[in-house]
C-alpha positions as CSV (number, residue, x, y, z in Angstrom):
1,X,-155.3,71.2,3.5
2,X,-154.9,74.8,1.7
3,X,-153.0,72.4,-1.0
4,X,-156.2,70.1,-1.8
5,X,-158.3,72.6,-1.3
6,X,-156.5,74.5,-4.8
7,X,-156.0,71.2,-6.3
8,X,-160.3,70.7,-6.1
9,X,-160.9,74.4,-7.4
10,X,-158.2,73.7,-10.3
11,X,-160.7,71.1,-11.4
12,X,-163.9,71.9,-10.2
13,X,-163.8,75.5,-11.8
14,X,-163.0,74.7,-15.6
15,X,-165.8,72.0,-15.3
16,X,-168.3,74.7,-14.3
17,X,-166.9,76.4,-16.8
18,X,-167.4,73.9,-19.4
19,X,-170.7,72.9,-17.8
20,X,-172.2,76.7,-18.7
21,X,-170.9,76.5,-22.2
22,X,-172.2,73.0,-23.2
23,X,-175.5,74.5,-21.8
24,X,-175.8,77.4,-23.4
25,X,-175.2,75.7,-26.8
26,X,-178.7,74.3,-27.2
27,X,-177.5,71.4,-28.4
28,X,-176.7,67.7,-26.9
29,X,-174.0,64.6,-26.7
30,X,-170.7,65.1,-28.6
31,X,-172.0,68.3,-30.9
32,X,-172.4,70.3,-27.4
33,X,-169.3,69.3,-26.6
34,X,-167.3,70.2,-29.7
35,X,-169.4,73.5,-29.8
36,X,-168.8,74.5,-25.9
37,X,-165.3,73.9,-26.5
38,X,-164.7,75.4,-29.7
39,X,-167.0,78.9,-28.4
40,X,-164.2,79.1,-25.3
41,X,-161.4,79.9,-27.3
42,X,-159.4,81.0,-30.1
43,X,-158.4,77.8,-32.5
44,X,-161.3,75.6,-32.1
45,X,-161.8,72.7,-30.0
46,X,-158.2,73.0,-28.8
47,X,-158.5,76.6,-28.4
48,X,-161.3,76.0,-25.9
49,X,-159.4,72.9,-24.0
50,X,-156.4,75.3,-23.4
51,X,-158.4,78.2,-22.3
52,X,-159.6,76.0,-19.8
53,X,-156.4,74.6,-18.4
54,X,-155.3,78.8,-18.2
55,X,-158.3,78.9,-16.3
56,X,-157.6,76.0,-13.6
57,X,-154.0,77.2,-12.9
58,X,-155.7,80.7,-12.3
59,X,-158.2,78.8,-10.3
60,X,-155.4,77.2,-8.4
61,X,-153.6,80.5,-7.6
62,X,-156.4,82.3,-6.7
63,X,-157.6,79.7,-3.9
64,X,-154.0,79.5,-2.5
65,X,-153.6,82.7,-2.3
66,X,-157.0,83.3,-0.5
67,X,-156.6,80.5,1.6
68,X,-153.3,82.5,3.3
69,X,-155.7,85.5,3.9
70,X,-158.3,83.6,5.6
71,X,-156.6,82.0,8.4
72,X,-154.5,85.2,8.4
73,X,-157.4,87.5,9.1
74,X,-159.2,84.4,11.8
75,X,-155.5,84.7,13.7
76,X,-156.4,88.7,13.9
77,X,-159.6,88.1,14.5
78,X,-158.7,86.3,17.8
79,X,-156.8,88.3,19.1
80,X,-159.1,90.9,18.8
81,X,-161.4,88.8,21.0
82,X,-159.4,88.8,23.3
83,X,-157.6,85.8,23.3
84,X,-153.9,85.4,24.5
85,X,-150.9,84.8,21.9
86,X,-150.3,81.5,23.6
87,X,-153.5,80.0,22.8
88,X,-153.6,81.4,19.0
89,X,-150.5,79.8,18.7
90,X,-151.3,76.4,20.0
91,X,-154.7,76.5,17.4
92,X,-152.2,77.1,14.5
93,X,-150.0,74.4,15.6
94,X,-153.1,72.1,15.4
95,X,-154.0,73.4,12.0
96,X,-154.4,71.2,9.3
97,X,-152.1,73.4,6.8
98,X,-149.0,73.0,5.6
99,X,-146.1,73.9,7.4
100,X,-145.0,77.1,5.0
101,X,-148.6,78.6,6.1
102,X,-148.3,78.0,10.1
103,X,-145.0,80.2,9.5
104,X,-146.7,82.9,8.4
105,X,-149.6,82.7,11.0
106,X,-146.4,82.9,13.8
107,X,-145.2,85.9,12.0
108,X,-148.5,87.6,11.3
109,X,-149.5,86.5,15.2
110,X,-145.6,88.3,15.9
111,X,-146.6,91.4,14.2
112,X,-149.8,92.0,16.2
113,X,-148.7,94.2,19.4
């Protein structure tokens, strides 16, 4: 899931980003366009289309990486509750994340005494 989820942001945030620029050209069609992209960055046009492929792999990182910390701080969370180890660990069994992430939910849910 965590994987999709940073594969959507990797797109989804460049074309916001494009999507502000092309607006705040004033202009329409293919001019917008060529103007968004050559405003984004250094080069021209190809400046700009690079500038936003930097900014979808940073896109991608930043969602994996706060994907790990959210189910991380939920697994605290219940146990704080007051749920038992047990039945945290049968939720993150039936997570729908990769395998890499359950492993660090046992080890976080390991850590907590």
């Amino acid at each position: 899931m965590e994987k999709i989820v940073s594969k959507i942001a990797a797109l989804g945030v460049p074309g916001l980003v494009l999507l502000t620029a092309i607006s705040a050209t004033g202009l329409s069609g293919a001019a917008a366009i060529t103007s968004a992209l050559a405003a984004l960055g250094p080069f021209g046009m190809l400046g700009g289309i690079a500038t936003l492929g930097v900014i979808g792999l940073l896109s991608q990182g930043t969602v994996e990486v706060s994907v790990d910390i959210i189910f991380t701080a939920v697994v605290k969370e219940l146990y704080k509750k007051g749920e038992d180890k047990n039945s945290i660990l049968d939720k993150i069994n039936k997570y729908p994340v990769s395998k890499s992430l359950k492993r660090k939910l046992r080890e976080e849910l390991d850590k907590i005494s």
